[in-house]
LOGU-879988 format. One record per residue (C-alpha): residue in one letter; x, y, z. Coordinates in steps of 0.001 Angstrom, whole numbers, padded with zeros to 6 digits, always signed. Layout:
// residues N
aXYZ...
//
This chain:
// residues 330
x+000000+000000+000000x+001700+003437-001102x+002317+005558+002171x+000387+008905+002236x+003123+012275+002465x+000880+013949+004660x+000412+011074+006743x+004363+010979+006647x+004596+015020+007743x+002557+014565+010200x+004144+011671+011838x+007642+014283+011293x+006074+017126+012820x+005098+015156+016372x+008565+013620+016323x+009826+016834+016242x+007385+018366+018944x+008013+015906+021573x+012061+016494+020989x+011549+019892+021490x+009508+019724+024488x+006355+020594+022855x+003235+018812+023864x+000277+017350+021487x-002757+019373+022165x-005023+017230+024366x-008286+016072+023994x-010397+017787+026133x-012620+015782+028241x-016181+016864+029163x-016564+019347+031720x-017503+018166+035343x-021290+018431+036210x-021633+021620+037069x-022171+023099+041157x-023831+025744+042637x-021997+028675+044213x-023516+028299+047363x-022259+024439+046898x-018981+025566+045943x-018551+028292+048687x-019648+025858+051508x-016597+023993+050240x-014247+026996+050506x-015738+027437+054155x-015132+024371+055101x-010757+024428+054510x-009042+024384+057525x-007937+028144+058265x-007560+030253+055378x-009839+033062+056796x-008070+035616+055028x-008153+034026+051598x-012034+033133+052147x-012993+036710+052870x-011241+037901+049880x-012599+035338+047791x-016072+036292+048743x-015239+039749+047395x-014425+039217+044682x-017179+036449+043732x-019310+039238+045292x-018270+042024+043052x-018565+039866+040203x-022014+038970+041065x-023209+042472+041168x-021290+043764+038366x-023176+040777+036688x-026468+042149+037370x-025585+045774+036486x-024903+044574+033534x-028578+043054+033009x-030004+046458+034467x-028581+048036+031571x-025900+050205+033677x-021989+050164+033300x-019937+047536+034297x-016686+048515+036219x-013770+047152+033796x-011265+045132+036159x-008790+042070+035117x-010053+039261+036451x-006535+037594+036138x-005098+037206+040048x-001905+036687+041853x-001506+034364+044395x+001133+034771+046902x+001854+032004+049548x+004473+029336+050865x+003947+026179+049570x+001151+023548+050680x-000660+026779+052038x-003977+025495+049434x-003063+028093+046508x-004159+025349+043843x-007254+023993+045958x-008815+027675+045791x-007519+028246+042396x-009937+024527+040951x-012529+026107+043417x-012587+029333+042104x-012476+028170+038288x-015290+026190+039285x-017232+029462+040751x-016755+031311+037588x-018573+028404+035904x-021434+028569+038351x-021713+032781+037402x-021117+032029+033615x-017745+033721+033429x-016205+030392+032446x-018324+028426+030079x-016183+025059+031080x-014528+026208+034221x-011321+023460+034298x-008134+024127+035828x-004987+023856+033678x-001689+024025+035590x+001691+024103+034897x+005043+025528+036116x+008058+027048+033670x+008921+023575+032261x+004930+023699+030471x+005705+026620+028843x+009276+027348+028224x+011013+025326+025134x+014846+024322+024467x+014786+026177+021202x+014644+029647+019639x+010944+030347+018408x+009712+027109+020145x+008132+029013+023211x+005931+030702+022055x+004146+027711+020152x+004372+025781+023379x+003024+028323+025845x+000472+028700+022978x+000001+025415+023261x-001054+025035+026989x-003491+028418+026519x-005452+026815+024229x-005843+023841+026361x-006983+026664+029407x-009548+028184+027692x-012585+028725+029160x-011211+027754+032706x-008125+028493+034495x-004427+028776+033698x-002774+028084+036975x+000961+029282+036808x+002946+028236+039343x+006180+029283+040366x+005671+031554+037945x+008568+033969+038959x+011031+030633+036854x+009814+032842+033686x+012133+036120+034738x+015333+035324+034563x+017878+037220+036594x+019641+040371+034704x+021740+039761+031679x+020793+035626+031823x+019894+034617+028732x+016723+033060+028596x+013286+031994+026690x+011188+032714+029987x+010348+036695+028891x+008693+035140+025360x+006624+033202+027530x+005877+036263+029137x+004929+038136+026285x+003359+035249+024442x+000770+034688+027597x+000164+038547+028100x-001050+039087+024201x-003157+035938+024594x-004792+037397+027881x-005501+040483+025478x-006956+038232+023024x-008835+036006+025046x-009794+038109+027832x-013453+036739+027487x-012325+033026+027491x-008995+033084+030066x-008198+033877+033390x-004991+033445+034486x-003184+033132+037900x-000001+033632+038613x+001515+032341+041757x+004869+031695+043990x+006118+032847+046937x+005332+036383+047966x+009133+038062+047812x+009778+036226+044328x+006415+037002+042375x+006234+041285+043445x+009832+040900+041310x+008052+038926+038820x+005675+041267+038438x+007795+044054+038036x+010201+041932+035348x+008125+043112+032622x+005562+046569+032147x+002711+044346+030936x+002308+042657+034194x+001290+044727+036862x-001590+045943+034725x-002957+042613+033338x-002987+041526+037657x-004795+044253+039495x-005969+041957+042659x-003596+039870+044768x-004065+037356+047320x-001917+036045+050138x-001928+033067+051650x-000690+032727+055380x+001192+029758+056422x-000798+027305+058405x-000159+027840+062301x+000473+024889+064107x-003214+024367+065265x-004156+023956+061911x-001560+021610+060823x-002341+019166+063686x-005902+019732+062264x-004599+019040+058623x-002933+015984+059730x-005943+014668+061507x-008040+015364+058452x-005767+013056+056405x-006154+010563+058798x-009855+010434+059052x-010000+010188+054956x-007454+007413+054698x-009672+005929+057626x-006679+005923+060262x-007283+007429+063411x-004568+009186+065897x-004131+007094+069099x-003353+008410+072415x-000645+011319+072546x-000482+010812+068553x-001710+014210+068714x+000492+015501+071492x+003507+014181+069491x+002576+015849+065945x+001906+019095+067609x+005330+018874+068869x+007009+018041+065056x+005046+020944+063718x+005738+023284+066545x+009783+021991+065845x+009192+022277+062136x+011683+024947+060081x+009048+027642+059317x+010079+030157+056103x+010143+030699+052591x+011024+027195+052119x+008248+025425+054980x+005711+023101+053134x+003128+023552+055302x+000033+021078+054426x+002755+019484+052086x+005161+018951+054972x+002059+017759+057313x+001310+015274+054176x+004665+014117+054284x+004529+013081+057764x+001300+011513+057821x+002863+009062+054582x+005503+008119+056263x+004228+007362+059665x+001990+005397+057931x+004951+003243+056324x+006126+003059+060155x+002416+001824+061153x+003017-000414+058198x+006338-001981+059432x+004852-002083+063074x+002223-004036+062302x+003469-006315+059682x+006337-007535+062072x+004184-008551+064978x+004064-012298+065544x+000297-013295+064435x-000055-011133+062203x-002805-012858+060328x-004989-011950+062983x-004587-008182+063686x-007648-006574+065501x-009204-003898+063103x-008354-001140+065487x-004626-001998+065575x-004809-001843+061436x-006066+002157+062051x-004418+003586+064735x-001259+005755+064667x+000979+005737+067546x+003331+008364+069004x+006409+006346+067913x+005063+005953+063977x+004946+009403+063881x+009125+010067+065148x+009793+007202+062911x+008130+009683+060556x+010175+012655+061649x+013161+010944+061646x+012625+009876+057993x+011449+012957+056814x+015078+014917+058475x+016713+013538+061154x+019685+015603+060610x+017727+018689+061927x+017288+020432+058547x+013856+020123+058496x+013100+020855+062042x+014156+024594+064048x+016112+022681+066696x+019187+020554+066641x+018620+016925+065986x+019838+015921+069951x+017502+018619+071756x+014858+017793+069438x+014683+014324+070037x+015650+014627+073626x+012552+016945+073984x+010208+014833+071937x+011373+011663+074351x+010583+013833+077367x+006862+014657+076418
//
């Protein structure tokens, strides 16, 4: 059978693409069922902390609302970007509100599909000269109608005189924001110090994000609250002075830039639960564990955990001996 040349080009043209680091444009699946805002803001309510975030999300859902209904009482709308920054640690639940908040511009018919799309500098920026902008164009077209969540999104400024493909990301996403302001939001996000130099990398920026919002790290109440949370879902449960002993990790934990808050409390659930695994599996009779034993967390899986996560002290604020000299004492 004679081959087909366009068959042939086309075959070229993805060989190509996926050596320079540019992705097939995906299939879109169907859009979740959609929610009601009051559904969806009962789920922002219910995070753990956040109170900050929440009232500022209101806010703005809020102003949209009524500019919304201006608009069907015939009177001006206020023109305002609807594109946001979001500045926070890690693990502090940047991409959980971002999903929720595509989801509420669905529910208001901003969004007509209301998806989250994210991606980091590595989605966007290509090996090659000319190759960015095709990829970054790439990944918008796969965002529209929902959400293009950037993160890390201060990778894409490189520092002075570097050279670099990040700024014709840059430029590529800020003429498609132009273009598709009725189909895109976009939202940039990274740690707080990094993404106000981000933002003033380039003059398009600052206008095209007129609304910011921070996200506090978790205090330690919340993290124990976090950790209990992933507990209950995995159906584990904490056993006596679990709690007392992951309120003491947290409270020893290495807070900063770095800190991964929900992440780090994530991170010591999973491995305490590889300690609850070893426990368990090694007792004689094991066959026959009681169902309670097969749930509960002890004080000792959880130091396992710590000590797996960074015994040498760099992820805690104390040395290693006064840490575990103090954990052994409570």
């Amino acid at each position: 059978m004679p081959r087909n040349p366009l068959e042939d080009a086309g075959r070229a043209l993805r060989s190509l693409g996926a050596q320079l680091g540019i992705p097939e444009v995906e299939n879109l699946a169907p859009p979740e069922p959609a929610r009601s805002l009051d559904d969806l803001q009962a789920e922002l309510d219910g995070l753990i902390g956040l109170e900050t975030v929440k009232e500022q999300v209101r806010a703005l859902v809020a102003f949209l609302e009524v500019q919304g209904l201006r608009k069907e009482s015939g009177l001006a709308e206020v023109a305002t970007s609807q594109h946001l920054v979001f500045l926070g640690n890690p693990g502090t639940g940047k991409t959980t509100v971002a999903r929720l908040l595509a989801q509420m511009y669905r529910a208001m018919g901003l969004l007509r599909r209301g998806h989250l799309v994210e991606v980091d500098r590595s989605g966007l920026v290509a090996q090659y000269v000319g190759m960015t902008a095709l990829k970054t164009n790439r990944v918008v077209r796969r965002a529209l109608d929902g959400i293009l969540f950037v993160d890390e999104a201060y990778a894409l400024a490189p520092e002075a005189g570097r050279l670099d493909f990040g700024p014709e990301a840059i430029e590529t996403l800020l003429k498609r924001m132009e273009d598709q302001r009725k189909r895109l939001v976009v939202i940039v996000a990274g740690y707080p110090r990094l993404m106000r130099q981000f933002l003033e990398s380039n003059p398009g920026l600052r206008s095209r994000f007129s609304r910011e919002i921070v996200f506090p790290d978790y205090s330690t109440d919340e993290l124990v609250a976090i950790t209990a949370k992933f507990a209950h879902d995995a159906e584990y449960r904490l056993g006596e002075g679990a709690e007392r002993t992951v309120r003491g990790l947290l409270d020893s934990a290495r807070r900063g830039e770095g800190f991964g808050n929900a992440r780090f409390s994530r991170t010591l659930f999973e491995q305490a639960l590889n300690a609850h695994a070893l426990r368990v599996a090694q007792r004689p009779g094991s066959g026959s564990i009681p169902t309670v034993d097969l749930m509960t967390l002890t004080p000792e899986d959880f130091l396992a955990a710590a000590r797996a996560v960074g015994e040498s002290g760099e992820a805690f604020g104390t040395s290693r001996r006064s840490f575990w000299r103090g954990m052994r004492a409570s």
